[in-house]
C-alpha positions as CSV (number, residue, x, y, z in Angstrom):
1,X,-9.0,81.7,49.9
2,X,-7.1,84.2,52.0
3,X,-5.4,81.6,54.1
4,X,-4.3,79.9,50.7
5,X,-2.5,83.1,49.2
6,X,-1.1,83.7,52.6
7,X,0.7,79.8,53.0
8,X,1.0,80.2,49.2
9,X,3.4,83.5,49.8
10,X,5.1,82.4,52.5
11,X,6.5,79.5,51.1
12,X,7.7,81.4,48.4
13,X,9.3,83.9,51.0
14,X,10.8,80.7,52.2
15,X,12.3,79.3,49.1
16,X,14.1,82.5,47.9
17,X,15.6,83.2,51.1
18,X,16.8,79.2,52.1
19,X,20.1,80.0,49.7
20,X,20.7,83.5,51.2
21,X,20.9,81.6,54.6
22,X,22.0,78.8,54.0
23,X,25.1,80.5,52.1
24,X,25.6,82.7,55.4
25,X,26.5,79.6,57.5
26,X,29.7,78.5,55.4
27,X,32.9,79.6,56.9
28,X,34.7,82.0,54.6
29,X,37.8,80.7,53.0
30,X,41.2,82.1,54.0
31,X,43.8,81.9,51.6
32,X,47.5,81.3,53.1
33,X,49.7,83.7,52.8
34,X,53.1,83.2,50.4
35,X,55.7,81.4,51.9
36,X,59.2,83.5,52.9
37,X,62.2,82.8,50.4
38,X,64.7,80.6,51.5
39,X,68.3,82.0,51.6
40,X,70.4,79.5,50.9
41,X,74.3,80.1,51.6
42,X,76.5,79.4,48.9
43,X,78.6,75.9,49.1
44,X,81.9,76.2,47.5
45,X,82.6,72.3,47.7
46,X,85.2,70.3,48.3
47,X,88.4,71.4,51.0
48,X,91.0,69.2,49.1
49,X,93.6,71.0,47.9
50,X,96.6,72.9,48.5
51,X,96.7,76.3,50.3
52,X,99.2,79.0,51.5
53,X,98.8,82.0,53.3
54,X,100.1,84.0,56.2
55,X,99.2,84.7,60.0
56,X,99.0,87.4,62.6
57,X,98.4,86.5,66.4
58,X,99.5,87.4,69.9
59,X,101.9,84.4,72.5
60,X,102.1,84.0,76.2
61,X,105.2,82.5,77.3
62,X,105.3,80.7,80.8
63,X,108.5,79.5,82.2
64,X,108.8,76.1,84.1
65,X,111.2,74.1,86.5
66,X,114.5,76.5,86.5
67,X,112.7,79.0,84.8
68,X,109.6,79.5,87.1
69,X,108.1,82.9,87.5
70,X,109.6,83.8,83.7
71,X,107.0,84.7,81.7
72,X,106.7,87.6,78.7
73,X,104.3,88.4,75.7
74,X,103.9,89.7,72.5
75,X,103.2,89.4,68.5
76,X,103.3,87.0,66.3
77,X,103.1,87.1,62.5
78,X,104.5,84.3,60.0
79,X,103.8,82.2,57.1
80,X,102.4,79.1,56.6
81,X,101.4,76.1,53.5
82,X,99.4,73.1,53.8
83,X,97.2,70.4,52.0
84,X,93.7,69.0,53.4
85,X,92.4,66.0,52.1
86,X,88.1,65.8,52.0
87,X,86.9,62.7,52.7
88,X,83.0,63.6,52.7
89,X,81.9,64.1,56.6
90,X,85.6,64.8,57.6
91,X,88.7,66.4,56.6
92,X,92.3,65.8,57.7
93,X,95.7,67.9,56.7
94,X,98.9,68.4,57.3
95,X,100.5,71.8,57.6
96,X,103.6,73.5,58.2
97,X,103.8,76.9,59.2
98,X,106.3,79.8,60.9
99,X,105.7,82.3,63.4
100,X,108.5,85.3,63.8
101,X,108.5,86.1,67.4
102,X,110.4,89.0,69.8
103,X,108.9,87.9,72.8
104,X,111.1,88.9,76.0
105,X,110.3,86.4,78.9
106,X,112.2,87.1,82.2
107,X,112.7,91.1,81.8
108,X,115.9,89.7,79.1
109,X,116.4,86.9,81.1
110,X,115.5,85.2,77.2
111,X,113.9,86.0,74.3
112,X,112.2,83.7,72.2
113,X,112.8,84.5,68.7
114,X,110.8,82.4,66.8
115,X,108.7,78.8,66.7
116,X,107.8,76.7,63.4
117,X,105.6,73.6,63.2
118,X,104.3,70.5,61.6
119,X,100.9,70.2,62.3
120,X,98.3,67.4,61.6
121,X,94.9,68.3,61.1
122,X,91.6,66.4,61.9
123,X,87.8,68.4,60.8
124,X,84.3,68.2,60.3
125,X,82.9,69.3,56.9
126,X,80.7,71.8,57.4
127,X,80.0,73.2,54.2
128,X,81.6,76.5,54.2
129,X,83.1,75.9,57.5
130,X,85.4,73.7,58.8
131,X,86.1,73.1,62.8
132,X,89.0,71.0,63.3
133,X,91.8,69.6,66.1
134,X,95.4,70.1,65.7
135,X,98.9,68.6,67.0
136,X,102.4,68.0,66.4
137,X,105.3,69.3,66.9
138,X,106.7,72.5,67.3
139,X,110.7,74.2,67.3
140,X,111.4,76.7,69.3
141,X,114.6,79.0,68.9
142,X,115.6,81.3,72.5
143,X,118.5,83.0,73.5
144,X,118.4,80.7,75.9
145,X,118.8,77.7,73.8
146,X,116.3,75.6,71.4
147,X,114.1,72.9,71.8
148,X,111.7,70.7,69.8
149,X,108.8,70.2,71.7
150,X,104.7,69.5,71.5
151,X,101.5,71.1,70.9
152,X,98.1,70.6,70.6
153,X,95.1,72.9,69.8
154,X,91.9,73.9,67.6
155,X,90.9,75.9,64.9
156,X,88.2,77.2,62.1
157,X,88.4,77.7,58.6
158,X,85.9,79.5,56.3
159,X,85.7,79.3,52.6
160,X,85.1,83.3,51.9
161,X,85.4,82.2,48.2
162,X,86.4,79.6,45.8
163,X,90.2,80.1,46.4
164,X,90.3,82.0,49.4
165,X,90.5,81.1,53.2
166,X,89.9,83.0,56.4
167,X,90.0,81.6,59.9
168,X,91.5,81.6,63.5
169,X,93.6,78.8,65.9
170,X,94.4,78.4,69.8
171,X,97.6,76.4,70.4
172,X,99.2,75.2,73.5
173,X,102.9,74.6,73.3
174,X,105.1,72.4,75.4
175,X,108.9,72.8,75.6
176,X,111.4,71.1,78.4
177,X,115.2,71.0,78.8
178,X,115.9,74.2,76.1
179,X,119.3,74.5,74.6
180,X,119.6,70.9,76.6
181,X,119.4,71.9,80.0
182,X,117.8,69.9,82.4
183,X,115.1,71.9,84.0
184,X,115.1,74.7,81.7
185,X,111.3,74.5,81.0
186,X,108.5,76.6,79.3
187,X,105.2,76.4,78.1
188,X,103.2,78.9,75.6
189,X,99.9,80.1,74.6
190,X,99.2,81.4,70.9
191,X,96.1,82.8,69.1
192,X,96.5,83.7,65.6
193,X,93.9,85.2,62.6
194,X,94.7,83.5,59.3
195,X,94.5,84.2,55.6
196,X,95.1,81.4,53.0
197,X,94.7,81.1,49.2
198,X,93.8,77.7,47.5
199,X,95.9,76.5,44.4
């Protein structure tokens, strides 16, 4: 009778405590925790449009041929107006722009006194940004005569807002024969910071 309460209570004993143990070999669950926010940068759209603004830079003038060895430096500020055309993945332009210049070249064997240009412009739409290659031609006016010449370079542009521009652009210039003398050569370097507003 013994032996029967005895196998009777341990399989009781067995029965309440199967769910206790069984329960204790489950993994607990983890929850995940939030994902971070996305920050998205605004898009202002489209670069097709008009713009006009003014620049600020610095130019390196190298003589060549008669005028090797001549070389000076200075400022640069000027003016410039434009339109870009979007086209989806790309962007082209055209431009003309100014740059007011005193830059003595040669300890006053010349000075140049200023350069304009008409520029073509080819980009990449990058949203807010814009990369993009430049050329065309380019006027130069010295004391030591003038000459229309060519230039090549690359640039940035960034939509700060709807209607304004900021960006930057490297150009090299290449002028030969100035005022129409044979040999009378040059070549210049220019980096300028750039404001434009869209209209």
């Amino acid at each position: 009778m013994k032996r029967t309460y005895i196998a009777a209570a341990l399989t009781g004993m067995t029965a309440l405590t199967a769910p206790a143990f069984a329960g204790a070999l489950e993994e607990p669950v983890v929850e995940a925790a939030p994902a971070a926010p996305v920050v998205q940068e605004t898009s202002y759209g489209t670069w097709t449009g008009a713009y006009g603004g003014v620049q600020l830079g610095y130019g390196d003038v190298s003589g060549d041929g008669a005028l090797d060895g001549v070389d000076g430096n200075d400022n640069l500020y000027g003016v410039h107006i434009g339109y870009n055309y979007d086209y989806g993945n790309w962007v082209s332009g055209i431009e003309l722009d100014y740059d007011d210049a005193d830059i003595d070249i040669g300890g006053g064997a010349a000075t140049v006194d200023d350069v304009t240009r008409l520029k073509l412009k080819a980009g990449y739409d990058m949203g807010n940004w814009l990369p993009y290659a430049t050329a065309g031609a380019a006027h130069a006016d010295t004391t030591a005569g003038s000459d229309t010449g060519s230039f090549y370079g690359l640039g940035v542009s960034y939509q700060a807002t709807e209607r304004w521009l900021v960006g930057a652009e490297v150009l090299r210039h290449n002028f030969s024969d100035l005022g129409g003398t044979s040999g009378l050569d040059a070549d210049a370097d220019t980096f300028t910071v750039r404001a434009s507003l869209r209209f």
